[in-house]
C-alpha positions as CSV (number, residue, x, y, z in Angstrom):
1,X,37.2,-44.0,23.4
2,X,34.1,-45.5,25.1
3,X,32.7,-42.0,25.9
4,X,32.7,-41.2,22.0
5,X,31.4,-45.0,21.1
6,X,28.0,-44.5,23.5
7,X,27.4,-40.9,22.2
8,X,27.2,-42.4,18.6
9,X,25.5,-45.3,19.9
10,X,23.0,-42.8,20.8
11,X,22.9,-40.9,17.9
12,X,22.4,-43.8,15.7
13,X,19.4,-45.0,17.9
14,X,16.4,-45.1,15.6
15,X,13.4,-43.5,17.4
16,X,11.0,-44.2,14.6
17,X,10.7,-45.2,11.1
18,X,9.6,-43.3,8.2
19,X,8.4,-45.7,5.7
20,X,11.8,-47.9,5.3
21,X,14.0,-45.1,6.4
22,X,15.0,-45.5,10.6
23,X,14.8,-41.7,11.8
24,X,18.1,-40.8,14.4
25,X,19.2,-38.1,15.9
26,X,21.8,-37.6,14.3
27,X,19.7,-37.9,10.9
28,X,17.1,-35.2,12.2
29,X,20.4,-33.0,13.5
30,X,21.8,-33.4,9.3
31,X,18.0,-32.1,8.4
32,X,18.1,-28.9,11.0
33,X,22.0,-27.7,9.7
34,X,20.7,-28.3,6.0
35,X,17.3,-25.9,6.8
36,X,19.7,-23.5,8.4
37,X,22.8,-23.7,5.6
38,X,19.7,-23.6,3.0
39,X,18.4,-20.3,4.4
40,X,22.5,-18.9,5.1
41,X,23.2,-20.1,1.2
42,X,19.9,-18.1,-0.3
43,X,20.8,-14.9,1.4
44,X,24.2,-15.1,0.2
45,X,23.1,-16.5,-3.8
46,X,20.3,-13.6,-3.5
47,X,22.6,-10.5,-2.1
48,X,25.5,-11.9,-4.7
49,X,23.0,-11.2,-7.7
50,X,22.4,-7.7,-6.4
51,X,26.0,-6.6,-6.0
52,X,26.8,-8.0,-9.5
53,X,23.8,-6.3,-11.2
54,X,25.1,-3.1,-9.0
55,X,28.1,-2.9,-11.7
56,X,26.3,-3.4,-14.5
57,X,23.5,-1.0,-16.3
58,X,19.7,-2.6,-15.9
59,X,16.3,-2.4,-14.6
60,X,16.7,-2.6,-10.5
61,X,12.8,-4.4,-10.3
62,X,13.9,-6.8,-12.7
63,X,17.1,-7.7,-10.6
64,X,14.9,-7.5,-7.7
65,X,12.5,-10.2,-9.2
66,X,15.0,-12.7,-10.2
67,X,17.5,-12.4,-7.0
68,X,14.3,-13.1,-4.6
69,X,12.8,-15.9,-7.3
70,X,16.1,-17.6,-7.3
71,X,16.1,-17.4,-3.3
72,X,12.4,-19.0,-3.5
73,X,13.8,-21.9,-5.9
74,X,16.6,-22.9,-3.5
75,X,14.4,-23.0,-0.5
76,X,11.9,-25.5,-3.0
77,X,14.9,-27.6,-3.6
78,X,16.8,-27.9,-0.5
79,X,12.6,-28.8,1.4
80,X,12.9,-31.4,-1.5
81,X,16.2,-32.9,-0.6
82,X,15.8,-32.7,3.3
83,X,12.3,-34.8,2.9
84,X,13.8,-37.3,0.7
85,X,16.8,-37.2,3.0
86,X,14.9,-38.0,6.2
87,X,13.3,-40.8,4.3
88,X,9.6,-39.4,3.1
89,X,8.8,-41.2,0.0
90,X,7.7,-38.0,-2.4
91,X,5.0,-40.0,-4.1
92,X,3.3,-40.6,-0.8
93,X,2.0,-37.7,-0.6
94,X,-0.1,-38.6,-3.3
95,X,-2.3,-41.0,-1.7
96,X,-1.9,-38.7,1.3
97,X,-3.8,-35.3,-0.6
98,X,-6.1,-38.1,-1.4
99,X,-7.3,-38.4,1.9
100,X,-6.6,-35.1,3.8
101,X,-5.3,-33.0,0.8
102,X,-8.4,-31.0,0.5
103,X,-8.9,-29.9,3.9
104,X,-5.3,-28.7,4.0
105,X,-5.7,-27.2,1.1
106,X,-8.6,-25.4,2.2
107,X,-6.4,-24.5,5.4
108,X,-3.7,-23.2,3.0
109,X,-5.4,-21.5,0.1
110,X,-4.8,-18.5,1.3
111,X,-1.4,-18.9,2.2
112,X,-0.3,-20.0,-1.3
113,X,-2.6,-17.6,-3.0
114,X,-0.4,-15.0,-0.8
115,X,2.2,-16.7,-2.6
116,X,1.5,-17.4,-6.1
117,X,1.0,-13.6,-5.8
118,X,4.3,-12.3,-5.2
119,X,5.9,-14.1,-7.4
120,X,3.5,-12.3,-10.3
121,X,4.3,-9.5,-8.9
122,X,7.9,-9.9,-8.5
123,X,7.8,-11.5,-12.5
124,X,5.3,-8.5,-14.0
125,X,7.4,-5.9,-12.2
126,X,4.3,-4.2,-12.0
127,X,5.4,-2.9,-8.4
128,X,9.2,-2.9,-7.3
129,X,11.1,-1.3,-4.3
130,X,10.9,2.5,-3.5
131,X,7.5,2.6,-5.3
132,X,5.0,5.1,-3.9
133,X,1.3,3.2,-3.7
134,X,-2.3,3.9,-2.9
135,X,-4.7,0.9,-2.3
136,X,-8.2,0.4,-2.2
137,X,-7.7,0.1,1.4
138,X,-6.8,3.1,2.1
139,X,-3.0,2.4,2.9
140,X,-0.7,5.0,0.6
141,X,3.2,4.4,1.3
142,X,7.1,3.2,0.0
143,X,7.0,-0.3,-0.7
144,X,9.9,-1.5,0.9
145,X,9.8,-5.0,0.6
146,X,8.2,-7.8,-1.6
147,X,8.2,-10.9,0.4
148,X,7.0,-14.5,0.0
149,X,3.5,-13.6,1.7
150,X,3.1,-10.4,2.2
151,X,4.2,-6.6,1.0
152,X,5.5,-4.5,3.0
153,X,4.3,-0.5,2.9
154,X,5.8,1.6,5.4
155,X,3.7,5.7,5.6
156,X,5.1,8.9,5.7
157,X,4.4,8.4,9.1
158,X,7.0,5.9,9.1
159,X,4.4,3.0,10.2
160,X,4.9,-0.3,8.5
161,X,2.1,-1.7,6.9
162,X,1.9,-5.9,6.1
163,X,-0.3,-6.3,3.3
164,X,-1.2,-9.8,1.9
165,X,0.3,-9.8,-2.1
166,X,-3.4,-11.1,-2.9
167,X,-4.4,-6.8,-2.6
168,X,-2.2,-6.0,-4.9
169,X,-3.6,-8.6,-7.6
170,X,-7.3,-8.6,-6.9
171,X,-7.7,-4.6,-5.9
172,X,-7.1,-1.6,-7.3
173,X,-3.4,0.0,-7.2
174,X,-2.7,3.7,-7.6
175,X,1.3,3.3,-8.2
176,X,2.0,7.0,-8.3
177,X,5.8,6.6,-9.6
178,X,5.3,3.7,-12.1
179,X,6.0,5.4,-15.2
180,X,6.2,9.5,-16.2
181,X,8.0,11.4,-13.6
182,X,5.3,14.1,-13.3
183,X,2.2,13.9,-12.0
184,X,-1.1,16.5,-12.3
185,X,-2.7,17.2,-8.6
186,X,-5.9,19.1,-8.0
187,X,-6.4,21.0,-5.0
188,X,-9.5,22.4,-4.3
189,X,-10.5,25.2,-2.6
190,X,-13.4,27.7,-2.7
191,X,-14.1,31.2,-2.3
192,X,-17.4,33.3,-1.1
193,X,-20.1,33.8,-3.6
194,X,-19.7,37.2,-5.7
195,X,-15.9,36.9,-5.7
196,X,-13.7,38.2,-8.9
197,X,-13.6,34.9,-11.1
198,X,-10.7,36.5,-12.7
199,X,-9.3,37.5,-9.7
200,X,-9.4,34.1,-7.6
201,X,-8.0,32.4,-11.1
202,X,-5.0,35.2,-10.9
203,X,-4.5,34.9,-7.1
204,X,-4.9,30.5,-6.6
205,X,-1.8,30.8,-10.0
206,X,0.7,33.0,-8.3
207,X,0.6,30.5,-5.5
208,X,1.4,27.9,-7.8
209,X,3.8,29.7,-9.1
210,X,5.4,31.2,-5.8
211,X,5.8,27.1,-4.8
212,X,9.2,25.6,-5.5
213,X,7.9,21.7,-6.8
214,X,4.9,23.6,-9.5
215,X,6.9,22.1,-12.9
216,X,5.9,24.4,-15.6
217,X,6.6,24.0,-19.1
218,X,5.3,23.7,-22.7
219,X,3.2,20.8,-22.3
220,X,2.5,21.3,-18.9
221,X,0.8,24.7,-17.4
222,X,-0.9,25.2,-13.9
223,X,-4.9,26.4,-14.4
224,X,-7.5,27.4,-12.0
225,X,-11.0,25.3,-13.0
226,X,-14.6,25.9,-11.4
227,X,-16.0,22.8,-10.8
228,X,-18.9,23.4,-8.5
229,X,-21.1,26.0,-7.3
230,X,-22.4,24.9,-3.6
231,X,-24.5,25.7,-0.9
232,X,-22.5,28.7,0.6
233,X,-19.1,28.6,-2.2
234,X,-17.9,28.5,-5.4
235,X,-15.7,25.6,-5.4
236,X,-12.2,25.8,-7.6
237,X,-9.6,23.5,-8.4
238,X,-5.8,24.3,-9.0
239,X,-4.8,22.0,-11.4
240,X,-0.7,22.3,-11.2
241,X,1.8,19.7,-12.2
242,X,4.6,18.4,-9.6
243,X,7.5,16.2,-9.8
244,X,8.1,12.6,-8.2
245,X,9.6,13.3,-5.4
246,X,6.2,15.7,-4.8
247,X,4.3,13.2,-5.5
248,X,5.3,10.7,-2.4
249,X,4.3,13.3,-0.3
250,X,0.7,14.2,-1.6
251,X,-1.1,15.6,1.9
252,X,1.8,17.0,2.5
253,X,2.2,18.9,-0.8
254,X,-1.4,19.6,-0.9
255,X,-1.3,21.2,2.5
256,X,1.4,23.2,1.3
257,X,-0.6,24.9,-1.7
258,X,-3.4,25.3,0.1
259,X,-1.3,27.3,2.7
260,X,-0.2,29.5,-0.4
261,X,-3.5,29.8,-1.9
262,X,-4.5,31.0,1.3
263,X,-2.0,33.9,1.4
264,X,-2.6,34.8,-2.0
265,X,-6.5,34.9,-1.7
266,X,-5.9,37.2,1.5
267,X,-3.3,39.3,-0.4
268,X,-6.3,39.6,-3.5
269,X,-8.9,40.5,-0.6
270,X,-11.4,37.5,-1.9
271,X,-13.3,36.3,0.7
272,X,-13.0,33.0,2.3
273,X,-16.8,31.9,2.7
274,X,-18.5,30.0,5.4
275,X,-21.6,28.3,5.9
276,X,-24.7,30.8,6.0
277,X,-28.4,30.5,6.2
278,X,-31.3,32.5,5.3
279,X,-34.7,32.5,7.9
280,X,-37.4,33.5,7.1
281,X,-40.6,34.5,9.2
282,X,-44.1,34.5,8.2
283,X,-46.7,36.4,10.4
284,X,-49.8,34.7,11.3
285,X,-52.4,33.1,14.3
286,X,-50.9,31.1,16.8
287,X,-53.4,29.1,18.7
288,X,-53.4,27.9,22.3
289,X,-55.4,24.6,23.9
290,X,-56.2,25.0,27.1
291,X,-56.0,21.9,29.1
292,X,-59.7,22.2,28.9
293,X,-59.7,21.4,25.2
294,X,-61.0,25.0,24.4
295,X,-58.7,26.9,21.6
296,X,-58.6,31.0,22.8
297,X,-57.0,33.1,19.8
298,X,-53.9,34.6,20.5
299,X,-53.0,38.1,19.2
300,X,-51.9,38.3,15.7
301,X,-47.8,39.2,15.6
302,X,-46.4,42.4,14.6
């Protein structure tokens, strides 16, 4: 059919040449369905690893790390074969970084640094999915996703946080569920100045005990510390151990014992304190210029 004969005409038109390679339409249409089946095969190779790792026993984070470095591999293969497909001579870009390489690859740097970053993460297994974090920044949350730039935290708040993977090489981490399942929290409190010692240690433990996530056992037992004495408190630690699940939910936790401690110290009749100040006045002369520069005496005080 003509109709069919001009439309491939058409597609076979070269529009430009890439070193000895004439560029087409239809050869730039072959590059855009092998980016797109590229990204539809990595899902699939990447979600098939984690059902077959579902039947069998393992470490999740290490299935984690090699599904998603597998997906990274394909990705680096199939941009390999669609550049050689669409007739870029590898080796140019040799002489190519020669000449512009190193302002891209001051443009870059961070980008692949972002990179390079994951996939030491994903390979140390140092941080995986569902882990509970605190960074430098500030920023305490789930990590939810390891990607190829970026982490991403979401809050108890249920905000999503995108962090660059460089944070989690060149700060510090806090990974609160990395290892043992129980963790030790202090909450502080303090109490008015002449209180019962005893009687705040007895009072801050029944609320510890009274809570439902205090884990009590040989190794691990709640205690009551003094650790400062300030301007208008004694200040007291409750040192109490909790279990993982508490510990994703530290202000929330902490809140909660305080609340008990509260009750408790009320129940006991210790006295919450509050900022006080003594003043002090001295009697003596207080003396007067008149705008005429004269000083009269003023009457002493009572």
């Amino acid at each position: 059919m003509p109709e069919i004969d001009v439309v491939l005409k058409w597609l076979m038109t070269p529009l430009f040449t890439v070193g000895d390679t004439p560029v087409t339409l239809a050869r730039i249409g072959g590059l855009i369905l092998l980016l797109f089946g590229t990204w539809w095969l990595s899902g699939r190779i990447e979600s098939g690893i984690r059902n077959v790792a579902r039947h069998r026993p393992g470490s999740n984070a290490g299935v984690y790390a090699w599904a998603r470095v597998t997906r990274y591999a394909v990705w680096v293969v199939a941009t390999l074969v669609g550049l050689n497909y669409l007739g870029i001579d590898l080796a140019s870009f040799a002489l190519l970084g020669g000449a512009i390489g190193v302002g891209i690859g001051f443009g870059l740097q961070n980008i692949f640094n972002n990179f390079f970053s994951g996939i030491i993460l994903l390979l140390e297994k140092t941080l995986k999915e569902g882990d509970f974090v605190d960074l430098e920044s500030g920023i305490r949350g789930h990590v939810r996703e390891i990607g190829l730039r970026y982490t991403r935290i979401t809050t108890n708040d249920e905000v999503d946080v995108i962090v660059p993977n460089t944070e989690f090489i060149n700060g510090r981490v806090v990974n609160w569920t990395f290892g043992s399942n129980f963790r030790r929290m202090h909450v502080p409190f303090g109490v008015a100045y002449g209180s019962d010692k005893e009687a705040v240690k007895a009072a801050a433990l029944r609320a510890a005990e009274a809570m439902p996530t205090t884990i009590t056992d040989a190794q691990r037992r709640s205690d009551v510390w003094l650790v400062d004495m300030g301007a208008s408190s004694l200040d007291f630690e409750l040192v109490v151990w909790v279990g993982a699940e508490a510990t994703t939910s530290p202000a929330r936790v902490e809140a909660a014992y305080k609340w008990q401690i509260h009750e408790e110290l009320g129940r006991a009749g210790i006295e919450i304190p509050f900022p006080q100040r003594d003043l002090h006045v001295r009697s003596g002369e207080i003396k007067v210029r008149l705008e005429t520069g004269a000083a009269s005496p003023a009457p002493p005080a009572a």
